[in-house]
C-alpha positions as CSV (number, residue, x, y, z in Angstrom):
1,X,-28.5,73.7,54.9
2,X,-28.0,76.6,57.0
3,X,-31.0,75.5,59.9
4,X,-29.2,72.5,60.5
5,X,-25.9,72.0,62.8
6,X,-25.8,68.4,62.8
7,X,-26.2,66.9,59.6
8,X,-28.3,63.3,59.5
9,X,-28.2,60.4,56.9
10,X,-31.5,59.8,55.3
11,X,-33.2,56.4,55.5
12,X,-34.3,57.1,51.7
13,X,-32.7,58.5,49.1
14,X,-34.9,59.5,45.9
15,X,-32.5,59.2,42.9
16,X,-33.5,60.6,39.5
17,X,-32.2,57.9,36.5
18,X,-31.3,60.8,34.0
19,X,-29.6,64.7,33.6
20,X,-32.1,66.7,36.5
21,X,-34.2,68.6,33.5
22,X,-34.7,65.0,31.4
23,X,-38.2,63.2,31.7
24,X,-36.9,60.1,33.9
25,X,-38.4,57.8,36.6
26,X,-37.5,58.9,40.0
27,X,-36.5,55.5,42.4
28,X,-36.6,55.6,46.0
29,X,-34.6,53.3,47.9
30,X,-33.1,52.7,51.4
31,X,-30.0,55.0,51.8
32,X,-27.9,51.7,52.3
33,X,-28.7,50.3,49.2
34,X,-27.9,53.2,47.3
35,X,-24.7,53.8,48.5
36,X,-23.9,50.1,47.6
37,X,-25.0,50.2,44.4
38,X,-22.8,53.2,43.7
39,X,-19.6,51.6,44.9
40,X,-20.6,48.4,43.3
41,X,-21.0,50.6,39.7
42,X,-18.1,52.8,40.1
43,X,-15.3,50.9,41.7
44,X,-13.4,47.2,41.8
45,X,-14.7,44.8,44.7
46,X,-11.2,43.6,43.9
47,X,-9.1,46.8,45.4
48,X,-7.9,46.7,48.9
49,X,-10.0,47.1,51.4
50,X,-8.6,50.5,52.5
51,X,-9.5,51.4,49.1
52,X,-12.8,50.7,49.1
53,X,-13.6,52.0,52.4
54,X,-12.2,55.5,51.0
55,X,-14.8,55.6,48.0
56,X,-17.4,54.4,50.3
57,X,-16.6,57.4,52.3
58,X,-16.3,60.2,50.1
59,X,-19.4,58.3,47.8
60,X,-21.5,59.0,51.1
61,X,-20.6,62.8,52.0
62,X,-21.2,63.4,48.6
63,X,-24.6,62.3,48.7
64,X,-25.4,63.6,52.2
65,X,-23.8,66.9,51.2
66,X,-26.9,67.1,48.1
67,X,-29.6,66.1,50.9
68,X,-28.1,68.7,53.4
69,X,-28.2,71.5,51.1
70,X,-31.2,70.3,49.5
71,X,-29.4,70.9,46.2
72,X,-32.3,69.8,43.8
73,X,-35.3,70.0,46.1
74,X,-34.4,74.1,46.3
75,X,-34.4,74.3,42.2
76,X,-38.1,72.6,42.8
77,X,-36.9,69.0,41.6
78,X,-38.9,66.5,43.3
79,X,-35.8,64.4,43.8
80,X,-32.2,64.2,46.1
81,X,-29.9,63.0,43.4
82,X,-29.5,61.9,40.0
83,X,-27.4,58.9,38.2
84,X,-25.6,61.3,35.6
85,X,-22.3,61.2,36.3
86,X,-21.4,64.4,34.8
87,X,-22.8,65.9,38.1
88,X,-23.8,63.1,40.4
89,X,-22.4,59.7,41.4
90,X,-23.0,56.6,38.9
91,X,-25.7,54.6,40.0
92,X,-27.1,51.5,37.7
93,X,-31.2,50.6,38.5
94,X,-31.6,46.9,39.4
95,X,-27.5,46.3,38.9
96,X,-25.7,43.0,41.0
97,X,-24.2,44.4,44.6
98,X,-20.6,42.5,45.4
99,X,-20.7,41.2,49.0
100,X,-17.3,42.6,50.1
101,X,-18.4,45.9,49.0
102,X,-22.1,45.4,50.5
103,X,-20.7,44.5,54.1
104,X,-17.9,47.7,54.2
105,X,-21.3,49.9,53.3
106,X,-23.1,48.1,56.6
107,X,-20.2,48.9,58.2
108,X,-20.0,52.9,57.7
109,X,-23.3,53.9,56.0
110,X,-23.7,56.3,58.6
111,X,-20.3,58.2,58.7
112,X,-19.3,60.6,56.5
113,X,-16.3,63.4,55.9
114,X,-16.0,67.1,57.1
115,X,-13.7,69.8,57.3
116,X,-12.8,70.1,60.6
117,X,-14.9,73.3,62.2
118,X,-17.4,72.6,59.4
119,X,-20.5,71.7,59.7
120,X,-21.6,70.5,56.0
121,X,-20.5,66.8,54.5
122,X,-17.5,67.6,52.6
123,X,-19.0,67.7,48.9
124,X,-15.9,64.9,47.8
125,X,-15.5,65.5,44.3
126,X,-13.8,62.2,43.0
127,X,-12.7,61.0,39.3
128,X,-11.0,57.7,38.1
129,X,-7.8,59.1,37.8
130,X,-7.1,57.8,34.0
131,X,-9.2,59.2,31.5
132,X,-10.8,62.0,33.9
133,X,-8.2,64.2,36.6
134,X,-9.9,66.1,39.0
135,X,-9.0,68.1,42.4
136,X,-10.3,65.6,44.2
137,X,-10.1,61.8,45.4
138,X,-8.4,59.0,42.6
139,X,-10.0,56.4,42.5
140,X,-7.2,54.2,41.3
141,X,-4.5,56.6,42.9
142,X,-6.4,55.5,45.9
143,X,-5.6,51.8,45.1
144,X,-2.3,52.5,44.8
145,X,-2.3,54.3,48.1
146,X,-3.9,51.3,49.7
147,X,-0.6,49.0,47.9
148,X,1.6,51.1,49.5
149,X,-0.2,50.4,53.1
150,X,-1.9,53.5,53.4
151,X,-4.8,53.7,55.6
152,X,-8.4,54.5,54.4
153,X,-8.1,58.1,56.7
154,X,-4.9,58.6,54.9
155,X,-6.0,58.0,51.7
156,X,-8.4,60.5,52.3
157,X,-6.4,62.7,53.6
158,X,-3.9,62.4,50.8
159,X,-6.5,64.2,48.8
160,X,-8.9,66.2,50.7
161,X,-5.9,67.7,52.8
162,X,-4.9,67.0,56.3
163,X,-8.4,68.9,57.7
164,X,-10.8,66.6,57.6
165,X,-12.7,64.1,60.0
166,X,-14.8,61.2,60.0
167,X,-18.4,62.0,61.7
168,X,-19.4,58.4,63.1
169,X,-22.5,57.0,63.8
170,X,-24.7,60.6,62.9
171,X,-28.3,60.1,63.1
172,X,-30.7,58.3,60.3
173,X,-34.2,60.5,60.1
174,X,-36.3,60.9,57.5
175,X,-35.8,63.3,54.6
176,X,-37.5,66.7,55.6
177,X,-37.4,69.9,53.7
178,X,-36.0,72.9,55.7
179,X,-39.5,74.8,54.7
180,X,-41.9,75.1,57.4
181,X,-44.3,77.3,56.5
182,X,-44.6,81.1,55.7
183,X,-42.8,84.0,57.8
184,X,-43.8,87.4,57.9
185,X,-43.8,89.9,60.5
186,X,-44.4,88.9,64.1
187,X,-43.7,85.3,63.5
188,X,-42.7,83.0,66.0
189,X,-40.1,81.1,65.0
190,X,-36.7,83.1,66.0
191,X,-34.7,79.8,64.2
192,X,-36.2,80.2,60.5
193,X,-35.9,83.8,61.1
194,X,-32.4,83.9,62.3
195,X,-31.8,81.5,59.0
196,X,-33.2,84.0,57.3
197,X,-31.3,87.1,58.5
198,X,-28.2,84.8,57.9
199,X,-28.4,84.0,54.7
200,X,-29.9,87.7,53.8
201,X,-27.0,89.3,54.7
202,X,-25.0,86.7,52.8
203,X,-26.3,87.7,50.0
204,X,-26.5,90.5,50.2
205,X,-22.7,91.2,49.7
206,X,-23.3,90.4,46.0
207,X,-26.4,92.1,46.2
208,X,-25.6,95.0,48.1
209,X,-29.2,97.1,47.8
210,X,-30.6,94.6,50.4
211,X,-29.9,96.1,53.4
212,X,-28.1,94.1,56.4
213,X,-30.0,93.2,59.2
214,X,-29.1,92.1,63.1
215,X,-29.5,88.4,63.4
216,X,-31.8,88.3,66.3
217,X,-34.2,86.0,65.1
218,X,-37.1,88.6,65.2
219,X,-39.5,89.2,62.0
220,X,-39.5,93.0,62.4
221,X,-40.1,95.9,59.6
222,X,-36.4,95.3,58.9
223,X,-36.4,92.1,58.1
224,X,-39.9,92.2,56.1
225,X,-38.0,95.3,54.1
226,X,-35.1,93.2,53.2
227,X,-37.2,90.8,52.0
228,X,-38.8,93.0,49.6
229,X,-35.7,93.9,48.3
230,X,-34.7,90.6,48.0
231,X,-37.7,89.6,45.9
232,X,-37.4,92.2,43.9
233,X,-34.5,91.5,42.3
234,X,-35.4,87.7,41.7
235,X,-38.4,88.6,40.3
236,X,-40.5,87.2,43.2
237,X,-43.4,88.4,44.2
238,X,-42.6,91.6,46.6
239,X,-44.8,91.1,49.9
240,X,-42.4,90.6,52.1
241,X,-43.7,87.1,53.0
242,X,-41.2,84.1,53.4
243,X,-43.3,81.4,51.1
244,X,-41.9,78.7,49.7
245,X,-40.4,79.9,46.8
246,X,-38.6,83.0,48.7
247,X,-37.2,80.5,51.1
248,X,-36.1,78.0,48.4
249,X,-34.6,80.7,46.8
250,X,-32.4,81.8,49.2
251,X,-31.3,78.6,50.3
252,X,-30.6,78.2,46.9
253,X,-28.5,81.4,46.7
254,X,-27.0,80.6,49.8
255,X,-25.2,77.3,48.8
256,X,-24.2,78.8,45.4
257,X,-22.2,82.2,46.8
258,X,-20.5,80.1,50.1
259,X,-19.8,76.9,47.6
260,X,-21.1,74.6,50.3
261,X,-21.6,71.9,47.1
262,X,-18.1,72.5,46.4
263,X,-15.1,70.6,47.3
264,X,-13.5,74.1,48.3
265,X,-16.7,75.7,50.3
266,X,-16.2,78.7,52.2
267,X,-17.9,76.5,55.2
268,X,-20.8,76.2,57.3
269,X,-19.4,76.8,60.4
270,X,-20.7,75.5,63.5
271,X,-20.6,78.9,65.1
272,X,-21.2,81.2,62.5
273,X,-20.5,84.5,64.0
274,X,-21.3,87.8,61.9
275,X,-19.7,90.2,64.7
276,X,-23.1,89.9,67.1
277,X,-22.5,90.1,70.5
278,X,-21.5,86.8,71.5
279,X,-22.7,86.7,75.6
280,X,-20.2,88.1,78.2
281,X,-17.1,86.2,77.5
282,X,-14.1,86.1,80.5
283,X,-11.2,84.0,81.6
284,X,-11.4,80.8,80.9
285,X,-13.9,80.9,78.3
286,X,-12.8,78.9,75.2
287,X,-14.5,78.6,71.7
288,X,-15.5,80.0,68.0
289,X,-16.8,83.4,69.9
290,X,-13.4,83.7,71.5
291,X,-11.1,83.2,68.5
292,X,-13.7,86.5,66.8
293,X,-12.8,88.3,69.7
294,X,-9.3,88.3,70.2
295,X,-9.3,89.3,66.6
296,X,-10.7,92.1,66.8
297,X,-8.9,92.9,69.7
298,X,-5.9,92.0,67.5
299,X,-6.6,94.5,65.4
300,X,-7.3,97.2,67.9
301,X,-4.1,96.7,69.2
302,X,-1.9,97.4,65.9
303,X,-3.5,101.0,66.0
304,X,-4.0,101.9,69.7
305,X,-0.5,100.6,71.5
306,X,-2.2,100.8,74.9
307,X,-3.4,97.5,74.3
308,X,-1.2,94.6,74.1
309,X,-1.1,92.3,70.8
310,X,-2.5,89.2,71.3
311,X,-2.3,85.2,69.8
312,X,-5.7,84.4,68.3
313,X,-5.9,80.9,70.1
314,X,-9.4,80.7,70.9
315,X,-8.5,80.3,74.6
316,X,-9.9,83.5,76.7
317,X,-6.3,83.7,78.6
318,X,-4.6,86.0,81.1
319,X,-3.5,88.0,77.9
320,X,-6.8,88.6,76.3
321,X,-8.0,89.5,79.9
322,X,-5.3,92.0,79.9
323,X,-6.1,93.6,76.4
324,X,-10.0,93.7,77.5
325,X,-9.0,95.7,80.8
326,X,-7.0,98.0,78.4
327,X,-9.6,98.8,76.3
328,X,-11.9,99.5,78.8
329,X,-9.1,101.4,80.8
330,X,-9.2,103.5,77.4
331,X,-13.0,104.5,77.0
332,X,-13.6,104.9,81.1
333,X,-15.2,101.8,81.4
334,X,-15.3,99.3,84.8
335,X,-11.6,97.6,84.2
336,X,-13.2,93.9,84.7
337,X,-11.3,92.2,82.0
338,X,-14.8,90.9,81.1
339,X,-15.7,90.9,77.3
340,X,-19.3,92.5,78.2
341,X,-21.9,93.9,76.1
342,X,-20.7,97.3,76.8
343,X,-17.1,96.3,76.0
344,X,-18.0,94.6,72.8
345,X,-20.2,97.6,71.5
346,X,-16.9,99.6,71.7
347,X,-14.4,96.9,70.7
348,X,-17.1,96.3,67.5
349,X,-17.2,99.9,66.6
350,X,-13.1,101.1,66.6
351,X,-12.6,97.6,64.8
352,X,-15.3,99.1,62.1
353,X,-14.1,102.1,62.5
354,X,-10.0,100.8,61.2
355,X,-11.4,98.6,59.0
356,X,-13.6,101.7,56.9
357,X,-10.1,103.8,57.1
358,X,-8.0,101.0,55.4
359,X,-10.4,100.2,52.6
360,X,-10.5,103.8,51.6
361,X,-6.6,103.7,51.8
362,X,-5.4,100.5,50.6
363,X,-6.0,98.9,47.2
364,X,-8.7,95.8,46.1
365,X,-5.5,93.4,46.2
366,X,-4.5,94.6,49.6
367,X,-8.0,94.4,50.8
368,X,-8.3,90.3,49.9
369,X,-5.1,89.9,52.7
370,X,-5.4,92.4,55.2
371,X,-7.8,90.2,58.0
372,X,-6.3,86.5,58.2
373,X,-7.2,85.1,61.0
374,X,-7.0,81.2,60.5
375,X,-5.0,79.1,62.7
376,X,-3.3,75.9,61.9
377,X,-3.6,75.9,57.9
378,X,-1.4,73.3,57.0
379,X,0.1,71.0,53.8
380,X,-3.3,70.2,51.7
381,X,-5.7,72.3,53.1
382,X,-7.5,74.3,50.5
383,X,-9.8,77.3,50.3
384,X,-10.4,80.6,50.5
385,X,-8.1,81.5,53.7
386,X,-5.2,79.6,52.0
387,X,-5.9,81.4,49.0
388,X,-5.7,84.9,51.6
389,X,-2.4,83.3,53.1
390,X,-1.1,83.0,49.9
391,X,-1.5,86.9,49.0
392,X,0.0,87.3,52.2
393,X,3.1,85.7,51.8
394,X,3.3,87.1,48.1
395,X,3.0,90.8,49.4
396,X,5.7,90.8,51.8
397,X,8.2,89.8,49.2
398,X,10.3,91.5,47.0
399,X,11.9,89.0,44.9
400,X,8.9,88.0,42.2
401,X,10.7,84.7,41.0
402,X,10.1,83.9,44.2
403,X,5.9,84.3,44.4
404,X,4.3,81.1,44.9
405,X,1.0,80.0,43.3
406,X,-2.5,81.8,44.6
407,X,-4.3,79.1,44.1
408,X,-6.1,78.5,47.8
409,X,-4.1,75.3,47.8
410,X,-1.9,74.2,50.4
411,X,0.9,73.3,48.7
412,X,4.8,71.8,49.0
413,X,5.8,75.5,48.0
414,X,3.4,77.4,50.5
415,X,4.6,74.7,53.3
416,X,8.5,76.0,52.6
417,X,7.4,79.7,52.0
418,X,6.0,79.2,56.0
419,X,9.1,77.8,56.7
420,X,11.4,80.4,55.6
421,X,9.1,83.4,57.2
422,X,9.3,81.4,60.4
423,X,13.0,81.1,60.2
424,X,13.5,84.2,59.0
425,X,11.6,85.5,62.3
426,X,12.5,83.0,64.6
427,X,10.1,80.9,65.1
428,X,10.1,77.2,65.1
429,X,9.6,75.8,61.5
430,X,6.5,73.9,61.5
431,X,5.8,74.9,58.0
432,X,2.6,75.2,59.5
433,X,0.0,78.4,60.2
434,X,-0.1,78.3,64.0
435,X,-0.5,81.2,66.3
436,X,3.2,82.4,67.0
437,X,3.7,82.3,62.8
438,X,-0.1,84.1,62.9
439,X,0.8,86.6,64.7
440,X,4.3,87.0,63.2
441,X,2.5,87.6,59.7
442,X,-0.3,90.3,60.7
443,X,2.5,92.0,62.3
444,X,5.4,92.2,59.3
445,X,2.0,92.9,56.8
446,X,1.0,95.5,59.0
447,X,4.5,97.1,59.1
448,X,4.9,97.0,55.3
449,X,1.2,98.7,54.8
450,X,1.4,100.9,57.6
451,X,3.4,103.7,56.3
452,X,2.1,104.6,53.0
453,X,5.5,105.6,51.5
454,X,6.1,101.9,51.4
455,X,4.6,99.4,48.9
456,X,4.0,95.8,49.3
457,X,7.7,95.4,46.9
458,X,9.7,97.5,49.3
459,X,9.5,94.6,52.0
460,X,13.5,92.9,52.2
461,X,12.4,89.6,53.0
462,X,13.6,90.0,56.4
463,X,12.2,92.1,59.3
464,X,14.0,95.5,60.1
465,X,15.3,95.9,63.5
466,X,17.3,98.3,66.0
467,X,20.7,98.1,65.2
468,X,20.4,96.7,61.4
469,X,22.3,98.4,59.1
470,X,22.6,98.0,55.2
C-alpha cells in the first residue's frame, strides 16, 4: 500500500473459505492461528526445522503482502484472503495444529521477508515442488536444503535470491483500510494527497491522457483535473472527488502495473523519488536522494565533459561535490558544491533535456537499457533491472551465440557474463553489479550508441583504446 512505509502484522486476519467471487463464509481469526493452520495444512511437522521455519516465513509475507496492498478489500471484497490455493495459501477451517509447527509460528509470527530497499512483504510465491514447479520457494527442495544443513535464511535465499531480509519484530495493529475519507480541492491531508499524486502519475504512464502532476501533497486544480481524467476512463463518476471507489481504484491500479503482489515487483521503495527536489544535499550526505542524484549527474557528465563522471554509490563524496561545483561553474551559478534547489532545477532540466534527444534517436530496444542505475545486482536477484542489465550486456556484444537469457533473472550465465566484462576492463571479478563494473557498463554502452554510424553489433567485445590496432 503506497501510504504505508512500515508494514504491520494484523492481529486478525479475515479469510474467505472459497475462490473470492463464490458465496462462502468468511472466518476471522487471530493472525497466529492462521498462519499455523496454514503450515500445519500445507507442509510435514516432520521436516527439519530449518525447513519449517522457511515456509513459516514465506507463508507469512505472503499473507502480510495481501493485507498491505489491500488486494481484496480494493476489488470491494469484504475479506483479506481466501483458502483457494490456486491463488492463496491452503488453509483447512477447524483442522488439528502440530505442536512443533505451532511453537516455530509463536516464535516468528511477526517477521516477514523483503527485498532489501523494499518496502512491501515480498509476495513468496511457493509450490510443492513435485506435481506443481513454480519460480518460487520448494517446499520439499526446501527439505532437502535443510538435509544438506542449510540454514532457514539460506534456504530462502536459495530461492528468492540473495536480496532479501528478515523484518523482525514489526508491529501488530489492527487491520485498517488506507481510505480516510474524501479529497477534493483544498484538503488537508498533504499524505493521502501526496499518495494520490504518486500513484496518478504511475498510471498514468499506461494511461498517458492523465496529465503528471508535482508530488507536493497539495489538492490544487491540477490535481482535481487529473482526477477527472482518471475517472473518466474507469468509468467513474467525473467530479474530481477522491471517494471511496476513486481511491480503491487506484490503489488497485497501482499494485497491478508495479506487480507489488508479484514475486518479481518493481518495488515500493522506501524513498520513492520521482526526480522532485530532494532538500539541499552536500558532503557527507548519504541515502536514496543521493544515489538519484549522482545519476543524473552521471548522465550529464557523458554529454558535457566539464564535469567529471561519477560512481553512483549513494555516498555524497568529494567527487560528487566536485561534479556539483562543475555544473554550477557551467551555468554561472555560486560554485558551493551544494546540490541546492537552484542547482537541481538545472541538473533536472539538461538531464530531461539528453534524455528527450536520445528517445527521438535511439530505438524502443535501446530505450529499455539506456538508464541502469542499480548497484550490487547479484546471483538470484530478479526483476526488472536485471532484466535492463541483461539487454545491456546483450547489446554490447557481437557474437549472438553468445547472448544470454533476458529473463530478469539473475542467473549462473549473467554471473560469468559480469565476469568476463569485468575482466575484459579490468576490474576485479566479483561477478557482481557494483559501482566500478556500473560505471564501466554506462560508459562502454554509451560509447557504442554514441556515434550513430555504429550499431549495438559493431561492439568487439573488448574496449577500443589508444594504441590498439587490428
Amino acid at each position: 500500500m503506497p501510504t504505508t512505509i512500515i508494514p504491520f502484522i494484523p492481529k486478525y486476519i479475515t479469510v474467505h473459505l472459497g475462490a473470492p467471487s463464490s458465496n462462502a463464509q468468511d472466518v476471522t481469526l487471530p493472525f497466529p492461528d492462521y498462519i499455523k493452520n496454514v503450515a500445519s495444512s500445507e507442509i510435514y511437522p516432520t521436516w527439519d526445522e530449518s525447513a519449517i521455519t522457511a515456509n513459516v516465513y514465506a507463508q507469512i509475507s505472503f499473507a502480510v503482502n495481501r493485507v498491505y496492498n489491500e488486494f481484496y478489500v480494493s476489488q470491494g471484497y469484504p475479506f483479506n484472503i481466501t483458502n483457494s490455493t490456486a491463488i492463496d495459501q491452503k488453509f483447512i477451517y477447524g483442522r488439528n495444529i502440530f505442536e512443533n509447527i505451532s511453537n516455530i509460528v509463536d516464535e516468528i509470527f511477526d517477521s516477514y521477508i523483503r527485498r532489501i530497499g523494499f518496502a512491501e512483504p515480498l509476495a513468496t510465491k511457493y509450490c510443492n515442488g513435485t506435481t506443481v514447479m513454480c519460480d518460487g520457494l520448494s517446499q520439499w527442495g526446501s527439505q532437502s536444503l535443510a538435509e544438506q544443513g542449510r540454514t532457514s535464511v539460506e534456504i530462502l535465499r536459495y530461492y528468492y535470491g540473495n536480496n532479501i531480509e528478515i523484518v523482525s519484530d514489526a508491529p501488530i495493529n489492527e487491520i485498517r483500510n488506507s481510505y480516510n475519507g474524501p479529497l477534493s480541492i483544498g484538503s488537508s491531508n498533504p499524505r493521502d494527497v501526496a499518495t494520490v499524486q504518486v500513484i496518478l502519475n504511475r498510471v498514468s504512464e499506461d494511461y498517458p491522457l492523465i496529465p503528471k502532476l508535482t508530488v507536493d501533497g497539495v489538492f490544487g486544480e491540477s490535481t482535481r483535473d487529473a482526477v477527472i481524467v482518471f475517472q473518466d476512463i474507469f468509468n467513474l463518476s467525473p467530479d474530481g472527488i477522491v471517494g471511496k471507489s476513486t481511491w480503491y481504484k487506484l490503489i488497485y491500479l497501482y499494485t497491478g502495473m508495479t506487480g507489488l503482489s508479484e514475486l518479481n515487483s518493481e518495488g515500493q521503495k522506501y524513498f520513492n523519488s520521482p526526480f522532485e527536489y530532494p532538500n539541499s544535499i552536500e558532503l557527507g550526505d548519504s541515502g536514496e536522494n543521493v544515489s538519484v542524484s549522482q545519476y543524473l549527474l552521471q548522465v550529464v557528465s557523458w554529454f558535457y565533459p566539464q564535469i567529471p563522471t561519477i560512481e553512483i554509490t549513494g555516498v555524497f563524496d568529494e567527487a560528487t561535490q566536485n561534479a556539483t561545483k562543475q555544473l554550477q561553474k557551467q551555468y554561472n551559478l555560486p560554485e558551493t558544491g551544494i546540490l541546492d534547489a537552484t542547482t537541481w532545477d538545472y541538473l533536472y532540466r539538461i538531464f530531461v533535456g539528453i534524455r528527450t534527444s536520445l528517445d527521438s534517436a535511439i530505438s524502443p530496444i535501446e530505450k529499455e537499457a539506456e538508464y541502469l542505475s542499480t548497484l550490487n545486482l547479484s546471483y538470484g536477484d530478479t526483476g526488472n533491472e536485471v532484466q535492463n542489465l541483461q539487454k545491456r550486456l546483450n547489446s554490447i556484444t557481437t557474437n549472438q551465440g553468445e547472448k544470454i537469457l533476458e529473463n530478469g533473472v539473475f542467473t549462473r550465465q549473467t554471473r560469468m557474463r559480469i565476469m568476463d566484462f569485468q575482466k575484459n576492463n579490468n576490474l576485479t571479478q566479483t561477478g557482481i553489479l557494483d559501482a566500478p563494473t556500473l560505471t564501466a557498463l554506462n560508459r562502454v554502452y554509451r560509447s557504442v550508441f554514441s556515434n550513430n554510424s555504429v550499431t549495438p553489433n559493431q561492439y568487439p567485445k573488448n574496449e577500443l583504446k589508444q594504441g590498439d590496432m587490428d
